[in-house]
C-alpha positions in Angstrom: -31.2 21.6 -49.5 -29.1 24.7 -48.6 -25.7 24.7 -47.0 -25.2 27.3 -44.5 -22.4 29.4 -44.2 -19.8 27.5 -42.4 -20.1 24.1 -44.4 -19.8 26.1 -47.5 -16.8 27.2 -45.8 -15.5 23.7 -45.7 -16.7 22.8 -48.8 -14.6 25.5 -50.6 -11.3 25.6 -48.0 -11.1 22.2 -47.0 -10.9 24.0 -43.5 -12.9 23.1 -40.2 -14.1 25.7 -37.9 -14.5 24.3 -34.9 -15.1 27.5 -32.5 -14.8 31.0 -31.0 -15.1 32.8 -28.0 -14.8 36.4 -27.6 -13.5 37.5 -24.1 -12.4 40.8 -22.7 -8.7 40.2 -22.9 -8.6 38.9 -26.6 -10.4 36.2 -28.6 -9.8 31.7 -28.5 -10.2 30.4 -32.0 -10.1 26.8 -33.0 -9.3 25.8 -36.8 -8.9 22.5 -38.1 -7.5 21.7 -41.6 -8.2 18.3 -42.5 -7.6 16.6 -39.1 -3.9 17.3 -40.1 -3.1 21.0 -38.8 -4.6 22.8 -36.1 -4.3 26.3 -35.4 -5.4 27.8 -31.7 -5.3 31.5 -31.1 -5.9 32.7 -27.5 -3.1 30.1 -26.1 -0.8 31.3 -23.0 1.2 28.2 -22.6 1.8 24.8 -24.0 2.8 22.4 -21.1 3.0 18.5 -22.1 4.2 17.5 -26.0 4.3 14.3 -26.6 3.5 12.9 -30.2 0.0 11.3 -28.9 -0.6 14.7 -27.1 -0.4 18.0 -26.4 -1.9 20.3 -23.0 -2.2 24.3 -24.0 -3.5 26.4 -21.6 -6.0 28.9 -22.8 -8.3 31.7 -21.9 -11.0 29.7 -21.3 -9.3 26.8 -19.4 -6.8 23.9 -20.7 -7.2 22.4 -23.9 -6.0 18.6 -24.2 -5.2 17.6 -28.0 -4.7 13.8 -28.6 -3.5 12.4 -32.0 -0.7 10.7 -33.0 2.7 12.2 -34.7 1.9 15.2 -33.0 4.1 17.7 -33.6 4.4 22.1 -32.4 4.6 23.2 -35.8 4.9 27.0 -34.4 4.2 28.1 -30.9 4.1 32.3 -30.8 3.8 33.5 -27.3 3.5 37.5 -27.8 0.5 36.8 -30.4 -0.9 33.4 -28.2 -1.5 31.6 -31.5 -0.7 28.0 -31.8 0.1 25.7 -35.1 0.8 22.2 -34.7 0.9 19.4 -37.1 0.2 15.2 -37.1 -3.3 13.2 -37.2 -6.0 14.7 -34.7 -8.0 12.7 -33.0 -9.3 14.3 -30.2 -9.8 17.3 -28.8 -11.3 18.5 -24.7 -11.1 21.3 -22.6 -10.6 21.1 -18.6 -12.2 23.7 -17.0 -9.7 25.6 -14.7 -10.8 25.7 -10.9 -9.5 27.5 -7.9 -8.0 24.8 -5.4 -10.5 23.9 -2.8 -9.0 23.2 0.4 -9.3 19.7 2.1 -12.2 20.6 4.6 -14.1 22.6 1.6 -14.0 19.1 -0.6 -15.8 16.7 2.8 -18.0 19.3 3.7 -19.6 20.2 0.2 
């Protein structure tokens, strides 16, 4: 059986891609390094830090990271890449939406 490309990648980094999007004002990259470190590129703000969680917005909408001893290893705002450090457990993304206004939402 051959491995493709990206588990050989793990196999010989100990690193987890988890994804990329290219988009027309710069690129969102994902990389996890044994469930301990994450790195995020593409990230315009970090709102909520707790140690079970942490809310970054990104380009492609807000990205919710639960774990536990979660910690923001290094936050760089002119480059928009994000390190943080602590057991990951989960990770989503919340699509952003325009507000809808009150009528829009019972008359759908």
């Amino acid at each position: 059986m051959q491995n493709t490309f990206e588990e050989k990648k793990r196999m010989d980094t100990g690193k987890v891609f988890v994804g990329s999007q290219t988009m027309a004002s710069g690129r969102h990259c994902l990389t996890i390094e044994e469930r301990g470190i994450l790195t995020a590129s593409g990230v315009l703000d970090v709102g909520a830090v707790t140690e079970e969680g942490i809310c970054a917005t990104t380009q492609l909408g807000d990205l919710h990271i639960r774990g536990s001893n979660l910690k923001v290893v290094r936050l760089d705002s002119s480059t928009g890449e994000l390190v943080l450090s602590g057991e990951i457990q989960a990770l989503s993304y919340v699509q952003n939406h325009p507000s809808r206004s009150l009528l829009s939402k019972l008359f759908r």
